[in-house]
VOLUMRO-156245 format. One line per field, with one value per residue (C-alpha): residue in one letter; x, y, z; residue number from 1. Coordinates in steps of 0.05 Angstrom, whole numbers, plus 5000, padded with zeros to 4 digits. Each point is the difference from the previous one (the first is absolute). Example, Ala and Ser with C-alpha at 12.3 -4.5 7.8 and 13.67 -1.06 7.14 Angstrom:
residu: (a / s)
u: (5246 / 5027)
v: (4910 / 5069)
w: (5156 / 4987)
num: (1 / 2)
This chain:
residu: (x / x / x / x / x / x / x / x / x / x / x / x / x / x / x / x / x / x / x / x / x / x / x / x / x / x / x / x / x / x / x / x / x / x / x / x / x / x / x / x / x / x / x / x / x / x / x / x / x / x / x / x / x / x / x / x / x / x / x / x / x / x / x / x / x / x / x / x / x / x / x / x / x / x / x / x / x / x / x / x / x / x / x / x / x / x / x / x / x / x / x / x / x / x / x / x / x / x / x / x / x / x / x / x / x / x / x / x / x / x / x / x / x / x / x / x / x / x / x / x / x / x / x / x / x / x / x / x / x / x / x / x / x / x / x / x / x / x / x / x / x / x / x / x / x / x / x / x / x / x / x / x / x / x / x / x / x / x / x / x / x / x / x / x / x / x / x / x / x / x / x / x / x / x / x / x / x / x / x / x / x / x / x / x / x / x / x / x / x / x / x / x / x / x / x / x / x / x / x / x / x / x / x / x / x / x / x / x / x / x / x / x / x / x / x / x / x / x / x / x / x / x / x / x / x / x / x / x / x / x / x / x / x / x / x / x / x / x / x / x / x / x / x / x / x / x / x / x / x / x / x / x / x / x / x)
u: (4349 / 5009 / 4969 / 5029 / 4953 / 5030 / 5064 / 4975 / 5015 / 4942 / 5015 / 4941 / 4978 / 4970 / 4962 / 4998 / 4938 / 4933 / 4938 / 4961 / 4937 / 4963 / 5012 / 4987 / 5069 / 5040 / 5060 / 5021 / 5067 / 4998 / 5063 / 4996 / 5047 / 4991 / 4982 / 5038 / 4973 / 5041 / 4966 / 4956 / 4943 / 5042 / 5028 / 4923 / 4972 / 5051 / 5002 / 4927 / 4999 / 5055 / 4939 / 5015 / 4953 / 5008 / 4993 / 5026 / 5069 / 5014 / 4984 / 4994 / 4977 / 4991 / 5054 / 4989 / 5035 / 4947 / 4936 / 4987 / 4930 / 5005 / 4988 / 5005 / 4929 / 4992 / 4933 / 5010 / 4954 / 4991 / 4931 / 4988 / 4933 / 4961 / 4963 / 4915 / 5019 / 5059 / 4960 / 4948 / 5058 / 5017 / 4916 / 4986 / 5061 / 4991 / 4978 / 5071 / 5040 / 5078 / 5045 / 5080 / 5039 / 5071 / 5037 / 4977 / 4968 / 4944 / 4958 / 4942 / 5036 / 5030 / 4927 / 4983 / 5049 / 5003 / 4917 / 5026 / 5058 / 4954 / 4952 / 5036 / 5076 / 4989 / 5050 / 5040 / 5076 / 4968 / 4940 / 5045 / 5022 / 5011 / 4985 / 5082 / 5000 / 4948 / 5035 / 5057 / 4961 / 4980 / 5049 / 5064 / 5014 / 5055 / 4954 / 4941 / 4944 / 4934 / 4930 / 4931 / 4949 / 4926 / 4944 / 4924 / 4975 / 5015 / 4937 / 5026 / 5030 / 5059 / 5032 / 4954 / 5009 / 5063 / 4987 / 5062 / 5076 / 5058 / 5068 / 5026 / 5070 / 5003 / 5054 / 5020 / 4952 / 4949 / 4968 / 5016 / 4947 / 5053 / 4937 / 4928 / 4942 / 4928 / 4943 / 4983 / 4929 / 4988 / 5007 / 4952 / 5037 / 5062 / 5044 / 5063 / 4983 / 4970 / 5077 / 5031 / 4946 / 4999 / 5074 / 4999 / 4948 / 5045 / 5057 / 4968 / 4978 / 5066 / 5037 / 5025 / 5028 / 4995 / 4967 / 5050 / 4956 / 5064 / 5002 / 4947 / 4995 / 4969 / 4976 / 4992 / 4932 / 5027 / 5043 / 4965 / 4945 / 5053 / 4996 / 4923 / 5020 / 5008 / 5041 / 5052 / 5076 / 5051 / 5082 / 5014 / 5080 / 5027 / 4928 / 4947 / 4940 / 4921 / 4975 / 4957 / 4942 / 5035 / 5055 / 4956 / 4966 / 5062 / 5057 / 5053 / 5045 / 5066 / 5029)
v: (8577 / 5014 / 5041 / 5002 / 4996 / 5016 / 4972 / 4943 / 4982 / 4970 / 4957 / 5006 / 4958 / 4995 / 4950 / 4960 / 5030 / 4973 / 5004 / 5062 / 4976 / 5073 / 5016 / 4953 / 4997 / 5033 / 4975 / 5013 / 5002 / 5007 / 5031 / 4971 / 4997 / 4953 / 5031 / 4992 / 4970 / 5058 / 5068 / 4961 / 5048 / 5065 / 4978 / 4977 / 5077 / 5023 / 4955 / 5007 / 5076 / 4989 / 4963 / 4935 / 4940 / 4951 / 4925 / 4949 / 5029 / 5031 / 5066 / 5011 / 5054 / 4998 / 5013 / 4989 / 5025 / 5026 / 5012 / 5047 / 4987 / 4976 / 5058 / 4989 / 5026 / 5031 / 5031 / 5059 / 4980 / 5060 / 5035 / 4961 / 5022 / 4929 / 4996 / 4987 / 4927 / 4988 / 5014 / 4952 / 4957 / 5004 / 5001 / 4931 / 4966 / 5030 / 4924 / 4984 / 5002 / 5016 / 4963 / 5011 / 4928 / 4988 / 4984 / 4928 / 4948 / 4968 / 4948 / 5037 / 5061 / 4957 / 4959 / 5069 / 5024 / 4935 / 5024 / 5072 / 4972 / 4944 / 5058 / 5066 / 4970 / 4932 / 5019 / 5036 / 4984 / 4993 / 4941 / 4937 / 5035 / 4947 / 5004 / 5004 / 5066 / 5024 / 4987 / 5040 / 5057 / 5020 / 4976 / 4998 / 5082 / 5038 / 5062 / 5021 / 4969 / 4977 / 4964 / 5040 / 4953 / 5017 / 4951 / 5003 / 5008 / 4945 / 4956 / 4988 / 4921 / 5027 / 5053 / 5034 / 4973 / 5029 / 5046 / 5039 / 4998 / 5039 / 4996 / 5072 / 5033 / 5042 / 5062 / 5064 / 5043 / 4954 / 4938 / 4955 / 4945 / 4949 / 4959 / 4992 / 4944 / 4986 / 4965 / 4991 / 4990 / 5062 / 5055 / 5045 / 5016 / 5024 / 4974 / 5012 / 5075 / 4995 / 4970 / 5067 / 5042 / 4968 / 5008 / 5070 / 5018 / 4961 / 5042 / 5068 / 4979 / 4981 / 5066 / 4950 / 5041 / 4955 / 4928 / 4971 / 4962 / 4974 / 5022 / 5030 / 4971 / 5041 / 4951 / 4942 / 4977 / 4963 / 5060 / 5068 / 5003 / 5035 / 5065 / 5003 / 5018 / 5071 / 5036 / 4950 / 5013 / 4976 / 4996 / 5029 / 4990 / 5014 / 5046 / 4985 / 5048 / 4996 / 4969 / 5040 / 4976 / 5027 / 4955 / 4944 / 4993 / 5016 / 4969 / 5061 / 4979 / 4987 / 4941)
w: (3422 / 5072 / 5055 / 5076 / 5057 / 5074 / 4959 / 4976 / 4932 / 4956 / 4942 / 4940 / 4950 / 4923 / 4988 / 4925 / 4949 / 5011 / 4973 / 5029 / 5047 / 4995 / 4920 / 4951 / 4947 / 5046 / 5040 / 5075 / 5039 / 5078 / 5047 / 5063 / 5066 / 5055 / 5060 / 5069 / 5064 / 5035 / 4987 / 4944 / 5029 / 4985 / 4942 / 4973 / 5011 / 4961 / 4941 / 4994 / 5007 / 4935 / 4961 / 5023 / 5026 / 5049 / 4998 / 5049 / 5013 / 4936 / 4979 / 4911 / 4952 / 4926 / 4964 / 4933 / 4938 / 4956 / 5049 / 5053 / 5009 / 5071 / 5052 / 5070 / 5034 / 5068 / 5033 / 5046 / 5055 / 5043 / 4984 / 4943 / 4963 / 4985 / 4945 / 5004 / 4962 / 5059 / 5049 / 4976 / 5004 / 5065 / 5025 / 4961 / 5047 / 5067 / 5022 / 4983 / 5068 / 4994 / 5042 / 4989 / 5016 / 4999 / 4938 / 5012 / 4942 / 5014 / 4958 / 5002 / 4959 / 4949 / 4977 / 4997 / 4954 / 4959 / 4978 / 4990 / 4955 / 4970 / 4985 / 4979 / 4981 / 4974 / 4945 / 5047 / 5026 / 5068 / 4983 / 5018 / 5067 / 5044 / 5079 / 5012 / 4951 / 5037 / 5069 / 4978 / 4961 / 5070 / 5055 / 4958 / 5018 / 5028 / 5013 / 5032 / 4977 / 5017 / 4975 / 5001 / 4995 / 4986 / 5034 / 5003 / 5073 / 5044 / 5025 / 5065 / 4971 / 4980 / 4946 / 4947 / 4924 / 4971 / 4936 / 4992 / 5023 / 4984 / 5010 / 5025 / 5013 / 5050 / 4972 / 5033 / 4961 / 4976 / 5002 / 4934 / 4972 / 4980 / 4970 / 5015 / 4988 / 5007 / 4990 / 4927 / 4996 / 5043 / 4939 / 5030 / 5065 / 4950 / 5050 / 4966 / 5006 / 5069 / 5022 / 4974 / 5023 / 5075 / 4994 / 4986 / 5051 / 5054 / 4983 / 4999 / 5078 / 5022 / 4965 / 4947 / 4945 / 4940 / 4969 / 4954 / 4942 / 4959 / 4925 / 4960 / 4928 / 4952 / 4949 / 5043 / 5021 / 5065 / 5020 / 4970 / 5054 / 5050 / 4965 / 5016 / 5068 / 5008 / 5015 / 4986 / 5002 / 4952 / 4998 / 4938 / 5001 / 5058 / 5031 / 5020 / 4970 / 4991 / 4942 / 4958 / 4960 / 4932 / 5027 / 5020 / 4925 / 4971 / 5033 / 4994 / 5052 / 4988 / 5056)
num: (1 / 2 / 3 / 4 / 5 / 6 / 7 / 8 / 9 / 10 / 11 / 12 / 13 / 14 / 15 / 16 / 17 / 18 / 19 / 20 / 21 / 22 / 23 / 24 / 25 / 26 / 27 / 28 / 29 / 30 / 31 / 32 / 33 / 34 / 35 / 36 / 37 / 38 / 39 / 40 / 41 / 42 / 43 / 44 / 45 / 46 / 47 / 48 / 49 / 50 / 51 / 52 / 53 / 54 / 55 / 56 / 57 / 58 / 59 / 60 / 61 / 62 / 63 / 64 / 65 / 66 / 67 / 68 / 69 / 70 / 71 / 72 / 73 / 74 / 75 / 76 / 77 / 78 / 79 / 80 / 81 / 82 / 83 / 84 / 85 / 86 / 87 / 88 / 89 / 90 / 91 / 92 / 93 / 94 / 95 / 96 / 97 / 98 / 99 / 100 / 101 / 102 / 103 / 104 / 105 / 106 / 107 / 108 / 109 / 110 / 111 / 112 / 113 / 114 / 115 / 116 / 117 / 118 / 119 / 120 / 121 / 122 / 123 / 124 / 125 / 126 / 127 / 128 / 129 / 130 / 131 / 132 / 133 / 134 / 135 / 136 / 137 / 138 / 139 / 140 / 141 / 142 / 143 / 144 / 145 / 146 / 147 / 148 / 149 / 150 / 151 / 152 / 153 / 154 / 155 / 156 / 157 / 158 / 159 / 160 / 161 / 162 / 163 / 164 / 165 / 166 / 167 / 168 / 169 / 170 / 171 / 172 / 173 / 174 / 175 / 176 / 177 / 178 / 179 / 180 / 181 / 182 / 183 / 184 / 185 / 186 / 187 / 188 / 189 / 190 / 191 / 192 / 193 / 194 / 195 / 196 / 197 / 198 / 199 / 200 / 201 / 202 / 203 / 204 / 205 / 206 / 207 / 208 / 209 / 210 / 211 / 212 / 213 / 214 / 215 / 216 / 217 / 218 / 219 / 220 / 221 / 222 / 223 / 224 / 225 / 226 / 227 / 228 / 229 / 230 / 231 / 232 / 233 / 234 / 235 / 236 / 237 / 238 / 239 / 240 / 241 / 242 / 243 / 244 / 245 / 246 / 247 / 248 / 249 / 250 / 251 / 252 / 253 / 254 / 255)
């Protein structure tokens, strides 16, 4: 399998059979390609607008042989109608003040994380990430990429509290949450909602077109909340269209 882009020759991947970490009895294959640190950028919108997702410097998408449950999700930003519940949402966190920071680590973010992980994933692949996977989860990137971090007001001694970071790819049409944490113990912020939310308000200001949210899978507890945000567009082979509701509770799509 091989695309050219600006005549360069990428080489992809199939990874081995593994146990599926959205359905339960189910098995998962990944195709991934390694991306370049010469028009990585380029090369990363168009892989993505393809379905695929970024981490580090390697771009993947399901691929696997009896499953097409994994959709890729994208919110059209411009003019988009928020709901009564989002916009109680985005009310109960405007004490949180966003600040975007370079694609740099910090300790701070990882303790952070670690509770998130410790609290939501503790059975995840991600619970024993160790402070060198988290250096390169954020600064190990050939594209462009940054950090939006989420503080309480600052008292004058130094930065507000930290509640919320994620880790952001900047794309040609879009702005793509490449992953997102929070504080655990603050449920009734919703925080993991607030991120997308903020995220979509930011890029309706700036003439943003889309928020990429990764894949939507219907079935899956951890990954089905991405089709409550409407409207919400899907690639469904090689287009992207609107997902219906009669879509959403059914799952007619074919990948």
């Amino acid at each position: 399998m091989t695309q050219h882009f600006r005549t360069r020759q990428l080489r992809f991947f199939l990874t081995a059979p593994s146990p599926c970490p959205y359905l339960p009895a189910r098995e998962e294959r990944k195709v991934f390609t390694h991306l370049p640190l010469t028009d990585g950028a380029a090369i990363n919108d168009a892989l993505t607008a393809a379905g695929f997702r970024r981490s580090q410097n390697i771009a993947y998408r399901p691929a696997c042989e009896s499953c097409e449950a994994c959709v890729s999700a994208r919110v059209p930003a411009a003019g988009y109608p928020f709901s009564r519940s989002e916009r109680r949402v985005l009310d109960r966190n405007r004490d949180l003040v966003r600040h975007v920071v370079e694609a740099e680590a910090t300790m701070e973010q990882f303790e952070l994380l670690r509770r998130y992980l410790m609290a939501r994933h503790a059975e995840g692949g991600m619970a024993d990430m160790t402070w060198p996977d988290y250096l390169a989860m954020v600064e190990d990137t050939p594209v462009r990429t940054h950090l939006i971090e989420y503080r309480l007001a600052s008292d004058g001694r130094g930065p507000g509290e930290l509640m919320a970071c994620a880790l952001v790819d900047a794309l040609a049409d879009g702005l793509s949450l490449v992953y997102s944490f929070y504080e655990p113990s603050l449920r009734r912020r919703s925080l993991g909602s607030f991120i997308i939310l903020d995220h979509i308000v930011q890029a309706g200001l700036h003439g943003i077109p889309y928020v990429y949210l990764g894949y939507w899978v219907q079935g899956s507890p951890k990954m089905d909340y991405k089709a409550r945000f409407r409207p919400i567009e899907v690639l469904n082979g090689q287009a992207w269209v609107l997902l219906s509701e009669r879509e959403r509770q059914s799952g007619a799509l074919k990948g």
